[in-house]
N, C-alpha and C positions, 0 to 999 in steps of 0.2 A: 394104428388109427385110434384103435380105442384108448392111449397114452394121451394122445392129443387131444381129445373129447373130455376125460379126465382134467388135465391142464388148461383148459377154457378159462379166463382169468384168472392167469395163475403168471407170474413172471417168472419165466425159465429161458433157457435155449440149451442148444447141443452142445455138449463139449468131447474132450478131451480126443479116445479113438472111434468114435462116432463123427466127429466133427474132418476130426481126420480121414476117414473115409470118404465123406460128403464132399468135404474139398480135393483130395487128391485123386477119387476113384469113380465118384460120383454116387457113390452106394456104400452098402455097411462094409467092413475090410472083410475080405473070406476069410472064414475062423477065427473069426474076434465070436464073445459070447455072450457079449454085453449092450446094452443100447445107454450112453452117458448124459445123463442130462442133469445141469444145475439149475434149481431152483432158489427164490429170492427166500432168505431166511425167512423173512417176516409171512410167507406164504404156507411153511409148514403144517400150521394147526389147521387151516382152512384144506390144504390139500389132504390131510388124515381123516379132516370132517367128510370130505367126497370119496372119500376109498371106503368110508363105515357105511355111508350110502348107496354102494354099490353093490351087486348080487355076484359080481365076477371076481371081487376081491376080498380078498380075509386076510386080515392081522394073524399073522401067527404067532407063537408063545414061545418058539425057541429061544428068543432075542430083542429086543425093544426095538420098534420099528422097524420090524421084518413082516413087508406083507407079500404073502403067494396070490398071485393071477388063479383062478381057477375058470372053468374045468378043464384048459390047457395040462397045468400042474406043472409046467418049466417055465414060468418066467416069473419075476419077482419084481418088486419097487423095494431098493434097500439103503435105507437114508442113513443108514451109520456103517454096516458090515459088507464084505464085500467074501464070496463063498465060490470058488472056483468050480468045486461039486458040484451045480448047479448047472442045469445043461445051457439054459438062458438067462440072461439077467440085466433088468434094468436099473441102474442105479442112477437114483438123484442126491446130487450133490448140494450143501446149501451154501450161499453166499452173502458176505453179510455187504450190503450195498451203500454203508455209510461213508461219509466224506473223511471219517476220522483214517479208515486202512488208505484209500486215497493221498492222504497227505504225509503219512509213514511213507509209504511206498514214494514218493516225489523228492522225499527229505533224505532217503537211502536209512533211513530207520530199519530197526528190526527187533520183533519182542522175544526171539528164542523159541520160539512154538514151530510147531509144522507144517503151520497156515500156508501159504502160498500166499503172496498178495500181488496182482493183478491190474496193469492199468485202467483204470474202468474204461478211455478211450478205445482200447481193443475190442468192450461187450458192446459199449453202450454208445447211440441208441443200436435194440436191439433190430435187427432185418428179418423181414419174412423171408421164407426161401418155400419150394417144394421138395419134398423128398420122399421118394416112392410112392406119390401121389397122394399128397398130406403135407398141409403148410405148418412147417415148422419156425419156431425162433430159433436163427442163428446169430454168431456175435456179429458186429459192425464190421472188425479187421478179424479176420478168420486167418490170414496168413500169419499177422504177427502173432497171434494165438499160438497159431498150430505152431510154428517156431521155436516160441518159447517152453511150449510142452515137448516138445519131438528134438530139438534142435536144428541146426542148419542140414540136415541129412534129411529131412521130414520127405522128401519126395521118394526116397529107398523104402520098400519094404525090409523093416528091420523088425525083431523080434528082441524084446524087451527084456532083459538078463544073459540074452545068449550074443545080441548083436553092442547092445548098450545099458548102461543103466543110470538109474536118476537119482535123487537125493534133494533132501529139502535144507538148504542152509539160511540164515538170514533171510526166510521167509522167500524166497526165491530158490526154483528152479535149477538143479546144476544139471547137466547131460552130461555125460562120462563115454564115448563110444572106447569099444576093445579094437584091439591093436588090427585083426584081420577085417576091420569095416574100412573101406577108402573112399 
């Protein structure tokens, strides 16, 4: 709750296995340890200004934009690292929402980076939803999302290097599932 109070004008929504939770389970997946949420790049500096503002959050100094939740003391906002040690962890992800990845991503372009790129028709526009009694922004098409993250399997609880694994090529998504997943 207090994430979404935080994010009050902020353009975000759910993603990744949060997203997947919401849609396939109706709730976060048991034993995920993370809550995923992508926020609009251009939102960054103004959401760092509301975390410096806050008495429950502190920037830490291990890492450039690693901030800890307190007086919890497990859960974090981590806009660049991602720390499995960590009993809980929210990570925002940033996305850059120009026409330019858009028209790559349409043209079957690709710049060699890690980026992912994303039809914006799947975020955008974004939908309210509730979730755990807290309106969240979720994307528009949340299936083809989840899809494209998870693959054509996304309804199996699968486990991520033991069941399948992923890979970023030409800016797009590959899903690799291993031979004992059917």
């Amino acid at each position: 709750k207090r994430i979404s109070e935080l994010l009050k004008g902020v353009e975000y929504y759910i993603t990744f296995g949060t997203l997947l939770g919401f849609v396939r389970e109706g709730s976060l997946i048991k034993g995920d340890n993370d809550i995923d949420i992508h926020i609009n790049r251009e939102d960054v500096s103004f959401v760092l200004d509301k975390i410096n503002r806050q008495d429950w959050f502190n920037i830490g100094t291990r890492m450039k934009n690693y901030i800890s939740l307190h007086p919890e003391g497990t859960a974090r906002v981590d806009l660049i690292h991602y720390d499995i040690h960590e009993d809980h962890i929210i990570d925002c992800f940033t996305y850059n929402p120009t026409h330019e990845f858009q028209d790559k991503f349409d043209r079957g372009d690709h710049d060699g980076s890690k980026c992912i790129w994303i039809p914006k028709n799947w975020v955008f526009p974004l939908t309210k939803k509730r979730f755990h009694g807290v309106e969240i922004n979720a994307p528009s098409q949340p299936i083809d999302f989840i899809k494209y993250f998870y693959g054509e399997k996304w309804e199996k609880r699968l486990h991520k290097w033991r069941d399948y694994s992923e890979a970023v090529e030409d800016n797009k998504l590959k899903i690799t599932y291993y031979n004992h997943v059917s």
